[in-house]
N, C-alpha and C positions, 0 to 999 in steps of 0.2 A: 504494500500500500504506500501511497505517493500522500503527503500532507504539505497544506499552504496555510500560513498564517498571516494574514494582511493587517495591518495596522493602521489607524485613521483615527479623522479625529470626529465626533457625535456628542451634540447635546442628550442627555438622559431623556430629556423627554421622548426624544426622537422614538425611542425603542419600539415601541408599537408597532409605530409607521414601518419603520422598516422590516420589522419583525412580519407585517402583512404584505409587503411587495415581495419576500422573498418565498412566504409563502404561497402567494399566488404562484411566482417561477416555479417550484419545486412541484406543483401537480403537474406541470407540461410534462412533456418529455425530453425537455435540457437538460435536466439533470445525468439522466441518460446518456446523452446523447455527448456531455462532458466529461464520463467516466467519473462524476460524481455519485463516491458512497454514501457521505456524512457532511453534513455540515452545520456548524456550529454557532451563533454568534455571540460575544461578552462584550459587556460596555464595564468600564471603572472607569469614575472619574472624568469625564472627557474625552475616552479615549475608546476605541471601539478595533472590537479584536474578530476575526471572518474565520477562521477556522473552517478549512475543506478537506477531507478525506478522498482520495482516489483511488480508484484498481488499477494495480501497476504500479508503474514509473512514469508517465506518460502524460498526466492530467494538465501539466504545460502545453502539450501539445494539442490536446481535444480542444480545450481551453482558447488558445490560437485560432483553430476552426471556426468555431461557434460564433466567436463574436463579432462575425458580420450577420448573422442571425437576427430576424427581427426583435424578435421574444429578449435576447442578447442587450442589444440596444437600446431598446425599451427601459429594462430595469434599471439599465448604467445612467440613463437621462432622469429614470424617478428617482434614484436615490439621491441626484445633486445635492438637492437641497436637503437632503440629512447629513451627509458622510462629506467630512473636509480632509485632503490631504494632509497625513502629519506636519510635512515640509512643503508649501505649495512652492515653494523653492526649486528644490529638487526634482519635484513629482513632473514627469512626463509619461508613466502608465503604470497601471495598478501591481508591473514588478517592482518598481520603487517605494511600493508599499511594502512588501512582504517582507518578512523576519526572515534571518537568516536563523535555522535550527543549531543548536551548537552541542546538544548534548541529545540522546537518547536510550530510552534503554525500555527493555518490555519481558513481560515474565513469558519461561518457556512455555513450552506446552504442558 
């Protein structure tokens, strides 16, 4: 399994909102269609954390595809107005968001 962690920034209120645009996406069949297992989202503080699970190694690349998808663009353009770049500096696409994982570990089987 392939995980992305995006990092942003979201007023607390916002959570709702966003919580039901992603839930509207997640009944299509994007998810799917992204090699999306699981996804996640945490707010603390101002700060708003996406968490994605994929099958594989690959969800980079599904991910790439897809987002010229209507459904795709759609969401990216609802969420404007909740989800701000950590660094609108830096930020030229939602890889400039992602945490880099620095440590893992998972019980055997």
């Amino acid at each position: 399994m392939h995980s992305t962690l995006i990092v942003a920034r979201m007023d607390p209120d916002s959570s709702i909102d966003v919580a039901g645009r992603f839930a509207e996406f997640d009944r299509t069949d994007m998810p799917h269609r992204m090699g999306t297992r699981r996804r996640q989202l945490f707010a603390y503080r101002g700060l708003y954390f996406h968490l994605q699970d994929f099958d594989g190694d690959n969800g980079g690349d599904l991910i790439e595809e897809a987002k010229t998808d209507p459904r795709f663009v759609r969401i990216s353009e609802e969420l404007k107005p909740f989800i701000q770049a950590y660094d609108p500096a830096t930020w030229r696409s939602p890889a400039d968001a992602m945490a880099g994982r620095f440590y893992h570990w998972e019980a055997s089987a």
